[in-house]
NUVEXTOR-549866 format. One line per field, with one value per residue (C-alpha): z, x, y; residue in three letters. Coordinates in pm, 1 decimal, always signed. Each point is the difference from the previous one (the first is absolute). Layout:
N
w <- (Z; ...);
u <- (X; ...);
v <- (Y; ...);
selo <- (ALA; ...);
***
This chain:
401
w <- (-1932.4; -240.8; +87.1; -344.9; +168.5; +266.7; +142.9; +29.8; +301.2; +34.3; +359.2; +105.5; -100.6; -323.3; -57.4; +111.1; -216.8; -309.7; +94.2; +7.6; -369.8; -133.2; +150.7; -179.8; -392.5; -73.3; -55.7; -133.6; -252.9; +236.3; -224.7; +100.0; +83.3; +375.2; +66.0; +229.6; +138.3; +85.7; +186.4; -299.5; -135.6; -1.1; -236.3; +183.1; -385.5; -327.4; -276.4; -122.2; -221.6; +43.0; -13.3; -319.7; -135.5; -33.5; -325.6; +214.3; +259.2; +183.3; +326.0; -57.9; -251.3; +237.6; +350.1; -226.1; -70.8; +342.1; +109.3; -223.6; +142.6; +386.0; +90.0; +184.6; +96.5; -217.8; +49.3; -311.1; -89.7; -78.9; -283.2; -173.1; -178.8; +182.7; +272.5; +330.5; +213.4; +77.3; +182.2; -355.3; -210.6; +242.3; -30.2; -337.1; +27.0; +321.0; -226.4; -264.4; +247.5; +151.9; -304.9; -170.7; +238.7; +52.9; +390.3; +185.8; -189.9; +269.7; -224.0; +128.5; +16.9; -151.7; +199.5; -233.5; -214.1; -330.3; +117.9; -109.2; +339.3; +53.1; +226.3; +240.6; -68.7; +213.1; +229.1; +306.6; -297.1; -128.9; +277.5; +119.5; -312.3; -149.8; +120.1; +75.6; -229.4; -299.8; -277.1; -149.4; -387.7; +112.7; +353.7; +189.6; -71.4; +254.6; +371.5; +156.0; -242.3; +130.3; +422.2; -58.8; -162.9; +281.0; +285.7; -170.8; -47.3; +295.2; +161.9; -201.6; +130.3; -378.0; -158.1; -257.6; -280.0; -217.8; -323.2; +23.9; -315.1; +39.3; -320.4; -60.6; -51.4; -230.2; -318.9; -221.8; +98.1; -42.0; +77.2; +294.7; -17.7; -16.9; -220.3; -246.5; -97.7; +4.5; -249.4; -188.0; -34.6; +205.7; +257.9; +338.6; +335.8; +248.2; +392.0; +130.8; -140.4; +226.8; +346.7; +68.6; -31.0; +238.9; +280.0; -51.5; +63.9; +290.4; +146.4; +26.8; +103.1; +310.4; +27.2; -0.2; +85.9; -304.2; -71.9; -345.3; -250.0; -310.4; -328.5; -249.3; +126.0; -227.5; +109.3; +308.0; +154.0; +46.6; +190.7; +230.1; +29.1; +110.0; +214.6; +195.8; +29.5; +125.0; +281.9; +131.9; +34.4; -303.8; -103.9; -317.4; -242.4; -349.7; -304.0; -301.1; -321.7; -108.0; -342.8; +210.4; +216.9; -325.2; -296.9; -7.1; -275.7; -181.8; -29.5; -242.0; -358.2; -260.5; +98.7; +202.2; +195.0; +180.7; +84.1; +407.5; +211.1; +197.7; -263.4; +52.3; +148.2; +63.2; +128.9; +383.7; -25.6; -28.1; +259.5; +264.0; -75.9; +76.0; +292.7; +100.6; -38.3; +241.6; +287.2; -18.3; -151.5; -287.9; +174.4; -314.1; -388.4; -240.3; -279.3; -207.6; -249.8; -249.9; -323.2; -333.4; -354.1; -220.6; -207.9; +334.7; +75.2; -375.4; -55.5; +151.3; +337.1; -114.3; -77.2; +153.2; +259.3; +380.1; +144.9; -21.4; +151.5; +322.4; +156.3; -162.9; +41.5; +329.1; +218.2; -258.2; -101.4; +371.9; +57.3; -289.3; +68.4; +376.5; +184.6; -208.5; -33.6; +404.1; -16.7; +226.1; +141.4; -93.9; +331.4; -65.6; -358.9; +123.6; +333.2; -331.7; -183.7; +248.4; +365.6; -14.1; -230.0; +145.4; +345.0; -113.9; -182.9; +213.5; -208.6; +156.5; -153.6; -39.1; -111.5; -296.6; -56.8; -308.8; -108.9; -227.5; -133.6; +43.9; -240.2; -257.5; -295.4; -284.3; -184.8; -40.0; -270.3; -1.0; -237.0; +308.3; +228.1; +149.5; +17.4; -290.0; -22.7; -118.1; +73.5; +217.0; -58.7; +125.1; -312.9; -115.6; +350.9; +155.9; +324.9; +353.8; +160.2; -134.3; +114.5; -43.1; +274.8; +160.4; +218.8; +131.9; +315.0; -43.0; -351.7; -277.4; -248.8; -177.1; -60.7; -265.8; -274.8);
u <- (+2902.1; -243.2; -381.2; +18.6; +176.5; -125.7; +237.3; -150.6; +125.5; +359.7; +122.0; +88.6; +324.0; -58.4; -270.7; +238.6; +236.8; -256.9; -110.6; +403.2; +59.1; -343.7; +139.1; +336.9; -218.1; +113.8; -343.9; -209.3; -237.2; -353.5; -262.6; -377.9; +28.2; +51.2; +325.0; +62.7; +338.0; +72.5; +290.5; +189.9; -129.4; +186.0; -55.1; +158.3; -33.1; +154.4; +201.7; +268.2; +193.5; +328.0; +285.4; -53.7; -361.9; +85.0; -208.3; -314.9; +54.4; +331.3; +22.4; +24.0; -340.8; -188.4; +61.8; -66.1; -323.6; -54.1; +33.1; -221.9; -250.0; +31.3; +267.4; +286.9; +146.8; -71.0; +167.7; +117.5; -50.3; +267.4; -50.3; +307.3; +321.3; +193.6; -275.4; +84.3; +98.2; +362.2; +163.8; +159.7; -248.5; -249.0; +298.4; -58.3; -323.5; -13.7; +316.7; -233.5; -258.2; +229.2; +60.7; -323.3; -238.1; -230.5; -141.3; +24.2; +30.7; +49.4; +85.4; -96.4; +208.4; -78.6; -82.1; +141.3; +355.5; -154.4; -371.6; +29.8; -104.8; +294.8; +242.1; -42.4; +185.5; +264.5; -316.6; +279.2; +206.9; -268.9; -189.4; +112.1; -47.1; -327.1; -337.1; -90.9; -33.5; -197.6; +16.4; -295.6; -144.8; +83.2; -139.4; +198.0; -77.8; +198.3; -187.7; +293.3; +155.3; -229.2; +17.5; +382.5; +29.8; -302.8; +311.4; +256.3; -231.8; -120.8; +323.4; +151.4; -320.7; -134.4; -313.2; -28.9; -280.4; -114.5; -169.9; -181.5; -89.4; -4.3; +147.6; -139.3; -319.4; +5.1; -32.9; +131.4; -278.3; +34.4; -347.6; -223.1; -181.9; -315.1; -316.8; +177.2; +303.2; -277.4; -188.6; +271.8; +235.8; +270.8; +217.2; -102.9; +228.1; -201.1; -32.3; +105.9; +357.3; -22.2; -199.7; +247.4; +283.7; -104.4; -143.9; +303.4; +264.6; -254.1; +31.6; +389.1; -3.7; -174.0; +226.2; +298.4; -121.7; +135.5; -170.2; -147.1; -158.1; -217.9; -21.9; -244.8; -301.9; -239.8; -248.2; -323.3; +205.6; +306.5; -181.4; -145.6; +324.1; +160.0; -250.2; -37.1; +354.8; +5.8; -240.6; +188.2; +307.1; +211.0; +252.7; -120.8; -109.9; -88.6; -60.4; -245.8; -4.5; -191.1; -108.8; -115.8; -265.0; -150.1; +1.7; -84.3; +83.6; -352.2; +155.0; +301.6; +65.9; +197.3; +308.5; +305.5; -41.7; -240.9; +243.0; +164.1; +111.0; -208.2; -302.7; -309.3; -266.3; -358.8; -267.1; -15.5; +367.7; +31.2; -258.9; +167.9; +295.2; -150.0; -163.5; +345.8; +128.2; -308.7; +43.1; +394.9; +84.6; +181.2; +234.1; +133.6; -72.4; +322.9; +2.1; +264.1; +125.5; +114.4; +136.8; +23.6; +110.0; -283.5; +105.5; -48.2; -389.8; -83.1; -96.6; -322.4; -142.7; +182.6; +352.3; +76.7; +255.6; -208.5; +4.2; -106.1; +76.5; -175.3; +210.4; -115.2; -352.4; -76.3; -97.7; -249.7; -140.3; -66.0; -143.0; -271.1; -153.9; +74.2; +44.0; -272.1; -263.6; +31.6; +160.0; +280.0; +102.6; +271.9; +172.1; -43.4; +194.3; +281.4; +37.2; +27.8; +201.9; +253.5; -54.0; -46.8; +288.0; +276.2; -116.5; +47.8; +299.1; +152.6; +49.9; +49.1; -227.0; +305.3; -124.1; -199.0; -320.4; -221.6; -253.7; -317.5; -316.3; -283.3; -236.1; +196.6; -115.0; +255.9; -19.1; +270.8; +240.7; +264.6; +183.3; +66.4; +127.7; +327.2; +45.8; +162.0; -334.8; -247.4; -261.5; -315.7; -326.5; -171.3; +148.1; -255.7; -210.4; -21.3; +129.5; -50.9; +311.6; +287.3; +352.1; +148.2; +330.7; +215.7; +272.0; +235.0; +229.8; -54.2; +58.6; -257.1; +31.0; -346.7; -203.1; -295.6; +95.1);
v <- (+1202.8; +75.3; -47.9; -234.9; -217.5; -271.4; -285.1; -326.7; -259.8; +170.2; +53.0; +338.6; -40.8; -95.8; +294.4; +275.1; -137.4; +14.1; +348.9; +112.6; -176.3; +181.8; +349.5; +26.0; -4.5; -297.7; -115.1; +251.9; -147.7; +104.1; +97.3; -30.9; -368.0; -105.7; -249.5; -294.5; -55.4; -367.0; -216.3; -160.9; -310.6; -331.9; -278.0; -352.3; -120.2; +96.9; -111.8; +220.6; -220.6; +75.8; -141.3; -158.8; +78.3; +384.8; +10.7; -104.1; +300.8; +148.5; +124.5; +302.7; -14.1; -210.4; +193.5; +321.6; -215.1; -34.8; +372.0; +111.2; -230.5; +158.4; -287.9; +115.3; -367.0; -346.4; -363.0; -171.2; -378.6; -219.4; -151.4; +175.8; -120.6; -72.0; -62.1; +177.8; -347.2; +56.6; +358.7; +44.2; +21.5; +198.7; +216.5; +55.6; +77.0; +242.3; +169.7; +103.9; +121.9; +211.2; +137.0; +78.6; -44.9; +312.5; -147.6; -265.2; -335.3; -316.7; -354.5; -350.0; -248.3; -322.7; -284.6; -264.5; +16.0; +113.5; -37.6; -369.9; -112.1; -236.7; +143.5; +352.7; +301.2; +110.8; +163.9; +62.5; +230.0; +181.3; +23.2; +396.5; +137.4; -111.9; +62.1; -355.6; -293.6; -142.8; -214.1; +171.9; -110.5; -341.8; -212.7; -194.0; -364.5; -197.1; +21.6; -86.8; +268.4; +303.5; -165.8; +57.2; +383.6; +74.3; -108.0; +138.8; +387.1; -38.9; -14.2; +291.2; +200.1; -3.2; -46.9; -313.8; +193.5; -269.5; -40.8; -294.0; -244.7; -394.3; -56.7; -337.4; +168.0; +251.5; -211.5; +241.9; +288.2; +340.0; +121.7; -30.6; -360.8; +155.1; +72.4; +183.2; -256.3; -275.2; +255.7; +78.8; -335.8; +170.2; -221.9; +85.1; +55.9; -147.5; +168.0; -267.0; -1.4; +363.3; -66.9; -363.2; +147.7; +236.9; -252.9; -180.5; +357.4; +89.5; -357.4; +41.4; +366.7; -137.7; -268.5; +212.9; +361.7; +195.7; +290.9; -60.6; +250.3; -191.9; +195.5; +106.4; -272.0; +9.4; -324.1; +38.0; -301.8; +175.4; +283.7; -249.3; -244.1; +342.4; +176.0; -374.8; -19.3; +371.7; -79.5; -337.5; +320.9; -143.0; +307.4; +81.2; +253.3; +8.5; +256.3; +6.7; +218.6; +263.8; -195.4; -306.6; +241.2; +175.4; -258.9; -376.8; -219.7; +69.2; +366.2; -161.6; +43.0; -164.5; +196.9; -20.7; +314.5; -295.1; -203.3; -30.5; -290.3; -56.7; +51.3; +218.8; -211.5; -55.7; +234.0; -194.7; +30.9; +413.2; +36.6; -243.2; +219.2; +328.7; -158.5; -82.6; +362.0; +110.4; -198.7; +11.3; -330.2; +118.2; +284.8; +177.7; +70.9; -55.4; +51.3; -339.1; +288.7; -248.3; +184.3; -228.2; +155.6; +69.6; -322.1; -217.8; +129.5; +10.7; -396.1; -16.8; -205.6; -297.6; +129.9; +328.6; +6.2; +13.6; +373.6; +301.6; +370.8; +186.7; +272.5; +313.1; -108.2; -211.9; +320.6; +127.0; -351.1; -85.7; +385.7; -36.4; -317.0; -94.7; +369.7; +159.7; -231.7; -46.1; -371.1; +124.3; +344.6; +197.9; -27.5; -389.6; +64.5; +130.9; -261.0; -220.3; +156.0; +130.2; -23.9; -369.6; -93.8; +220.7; -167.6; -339.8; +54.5; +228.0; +264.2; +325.5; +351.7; +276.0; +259.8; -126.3; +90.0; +72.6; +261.0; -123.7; +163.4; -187.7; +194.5; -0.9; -263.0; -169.2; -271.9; -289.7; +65.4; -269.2; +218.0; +206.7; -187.5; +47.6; -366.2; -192.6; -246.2; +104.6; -331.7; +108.8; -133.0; +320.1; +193.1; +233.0; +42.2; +309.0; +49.2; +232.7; +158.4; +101.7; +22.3; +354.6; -46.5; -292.7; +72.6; -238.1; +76.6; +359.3; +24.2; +44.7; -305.7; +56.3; +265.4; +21.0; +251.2);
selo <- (UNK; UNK; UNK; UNK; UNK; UNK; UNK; UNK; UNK; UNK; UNK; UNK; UNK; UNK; UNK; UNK; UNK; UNK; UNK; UNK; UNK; UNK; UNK; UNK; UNK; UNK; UNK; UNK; UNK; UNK; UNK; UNK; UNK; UNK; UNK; UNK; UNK; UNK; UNK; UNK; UNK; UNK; UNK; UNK; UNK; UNK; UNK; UNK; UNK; UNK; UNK; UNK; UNK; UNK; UNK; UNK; UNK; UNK; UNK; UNK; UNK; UNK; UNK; UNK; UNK; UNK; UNK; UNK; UNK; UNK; UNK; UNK; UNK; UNK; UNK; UNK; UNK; UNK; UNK; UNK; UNK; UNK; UNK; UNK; UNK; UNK; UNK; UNK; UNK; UNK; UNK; UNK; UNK; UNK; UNK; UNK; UNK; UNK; UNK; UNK; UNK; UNK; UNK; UNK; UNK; UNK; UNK; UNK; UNK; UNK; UNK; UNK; UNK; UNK; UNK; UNK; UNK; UNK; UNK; UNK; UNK; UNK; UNK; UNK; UNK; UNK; UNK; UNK; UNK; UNK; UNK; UNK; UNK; UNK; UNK; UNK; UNK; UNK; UNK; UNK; UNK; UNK; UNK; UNK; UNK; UNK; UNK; UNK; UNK; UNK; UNK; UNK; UNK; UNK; UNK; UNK; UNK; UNK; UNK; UNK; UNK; UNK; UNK; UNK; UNK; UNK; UNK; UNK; UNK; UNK; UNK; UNK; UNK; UNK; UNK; UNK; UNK; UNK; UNK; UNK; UNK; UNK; UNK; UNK; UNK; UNK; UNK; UNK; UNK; UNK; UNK; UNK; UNK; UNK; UNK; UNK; UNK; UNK; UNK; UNK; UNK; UNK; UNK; UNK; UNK; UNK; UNK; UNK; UNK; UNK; UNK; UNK; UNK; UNK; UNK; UNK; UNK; UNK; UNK; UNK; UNK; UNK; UNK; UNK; UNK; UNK; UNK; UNK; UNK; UNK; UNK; UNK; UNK; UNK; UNK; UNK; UNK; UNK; UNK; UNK; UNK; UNK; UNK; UNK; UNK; UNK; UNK; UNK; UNK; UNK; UNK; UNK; UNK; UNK; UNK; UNK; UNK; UNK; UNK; UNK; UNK; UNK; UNK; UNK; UNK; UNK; UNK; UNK; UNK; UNK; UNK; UNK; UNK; UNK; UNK; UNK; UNK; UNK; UNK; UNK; UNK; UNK; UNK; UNK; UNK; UNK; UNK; UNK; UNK; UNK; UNK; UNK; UNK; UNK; UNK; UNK; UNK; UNK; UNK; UNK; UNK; UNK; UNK; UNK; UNK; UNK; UNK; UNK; UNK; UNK; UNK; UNK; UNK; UNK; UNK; UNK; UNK; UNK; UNK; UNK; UNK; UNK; UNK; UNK; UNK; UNK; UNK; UNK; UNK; UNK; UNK; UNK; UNK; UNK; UNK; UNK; UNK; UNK; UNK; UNK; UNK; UNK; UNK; UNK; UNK; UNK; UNK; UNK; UNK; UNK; UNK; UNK; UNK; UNK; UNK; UNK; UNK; UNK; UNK; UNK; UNK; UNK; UNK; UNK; UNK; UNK; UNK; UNK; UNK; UNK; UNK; UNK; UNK; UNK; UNK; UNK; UNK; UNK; UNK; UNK; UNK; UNK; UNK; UNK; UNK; UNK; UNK; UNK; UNK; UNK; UNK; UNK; UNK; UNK; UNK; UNK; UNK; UNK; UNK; UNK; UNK);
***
């Protein structure tokens, strides 16, 4: 192996395997740069849109996406048509990703027939061919709802994920209820309509011993309903995004590249959550790639569709302002990023790994994404650490030209 090259947190295995691929030539781009060689990242959160929102993102556009980002295995939300809640049309879905899929794409199954919350999905059915289940971009309203799915998962040896939103107090919001919607005139979504829906899910996992995952928590009293619940031994972990541990919703502009469910929040709120991701209450960084058309994310705060996309830059956003700056170390990153969420979700490293440069500077260019959305709200910033290779049970499926 080149002396360019260093291997980061790889087993043996896995670094005698790296050294083999780099010795055939079939990665040769070493200049006078040093590389890093990583396990494969794994995003437990992404939206691929299809079936039926292929002109959002495809599968095969979206795990391209995601290669080109150093992900070599990503789970994909529900919230489809038809939504994944019977064996059938899961079918449909894990058809296409056979098909097109560049790694390792794992679908949830949704919780609820539909996501409408009234009935569960044939769980039992689905059950050995999704990753776990979810009825994320909507909560679960009905307690008794959520106690049943957790009895049902838990018996199936699957993991209920949950998005969780108490719909009865949103109030039409679709910023942060903060200083700037107050400022501004803007509706606000308030924390609360976040952190109870939590307590509540944590309450029944408990109860019932599911192992529960909570996504993208944005609010200070999430991190503490979860790190309390973690200490009395409940089974639970949780994720945040990059966007809600660098911006804050003083950093928003009139534009729907601003807009995600849940919404960036206050100041307090990004540094609970980066407390959080130091002492190991938040286990892993995902990134809710959520792909609109341009039409959707062109009406502003108010009227843009809620989303925006993260693959192709999570590594290098979290490198420049938490590895760099000394917020976290690298070896923390990838725990984060890949470690952490392939333990959880039992997702096995075969082979995958990805090479980055870490000196190398770019900035974002939507334009040039491999992804069909092009929505960020760090367009324009400029970035450490590039991806130049991705490969994907043995086989290269990204390399920088």
């Amino acid at each position: 192996m080149t002396d360019k090259l260093r291997t980061y947190m790889m087993t043996e295995d896995e670094r005698a395997f790296v050294s083999r691929f780099i010795d055939t030539g079939a990665f040769s781009r070493f200049d006078s740069f040093e590389y890093v060689a990583f396990p494969g990242f794994c995003d437990v959160h992404v939206h691929f849109r299809e079936p039926g929102f292929s002109y959002k993102e495809t599968i095969r556009s979206g795990s391209a996406a995601a290669a080109a980002g150093g992900y070599t295995a990503v789970c994909t939300m529900p919230n489809l048509n038809p939504v994944p809640d019977s064996v059938e049309s899961l079918k449909m879905q894990n058809d296409i990703i056979d098909r097109d899929a560049c790694i390792k794409v794992l679908p949830y199954g949704s919780i609820t027939v539909g996501q409408k919350g009234e009935e569960l999905s044939d769980l039992r059915g689905m059950a050995p061919d999704c990753i776990a289940f979810s009825d994320d971009g909507r909560g679960v309203q009905s307690e008794d709802m959520m106690r049943e799915a957790m009895i049902r998962a838990k018996a199936l040896g699957k993991m209920i994920v949950a998005h969780c939103e108490v719909n009865d107090l949103l109030e039409g919001g679709y910023i942060h209820k903060g200083e700037y919607a107050r400022v501004h005139g803007h509706r606000g979504i308030c924390s609360e309509s976040e952190y109870l829906q939590v307590e509540r899910d944590l309450r029944l996992a408990k109860e019932t011993g599911c192992p529960y995952h909570v996504c993208h928590i944005s609010a200070k009293e999430t991190v503490e309903a979860i790190r309390r619940a973690k200490a009395e031994g409940v089974d639970v972990t949780c994720e945040t995004g990059p966007h809600y541990l660098i911006l804050t919703d003083m950093d928003l502009k009139e534009e729907g590249r601003f807009k995600m469910n849940p919404p960036l929040r206050g100041e307090e709120d990004r540094l609970a959550l980066i407390e959080g991701i130091k002492d190991g209450t938040i286990d892993m960084i995902a990134t809710d790639h959520a792909p609109h058309s341009a039409e959707e994310k062109s009406k502003g705060l108010e009227k843009s569709a809620f989303g925006i996309v993260g693959l192709e830059t999570c590594f290098s956003l979290m490198y420049t302002h938490l590895v760099k700056p000394g917020i976290i170390t690298l070896e923390k990153l990838i725990e984060l990023l890949s470690v952490n969420p392939r333990k959880r979700f039992g997702i096995e490293n075969d082979n995958d790994f990805t090479v980055w440069c870490l000196d190398s500077e770019y900035t974002v260019d939507p334009e040039k994404f491999l992804s069909m959305g092009r929505a960020t709200p760090f367009e324009g910033d400029t970035l450490s650490a590039q991806c130049m290779l991705t490969v994907c049970g043995g086989k290269a499926v990204y390399e920088r030209k």
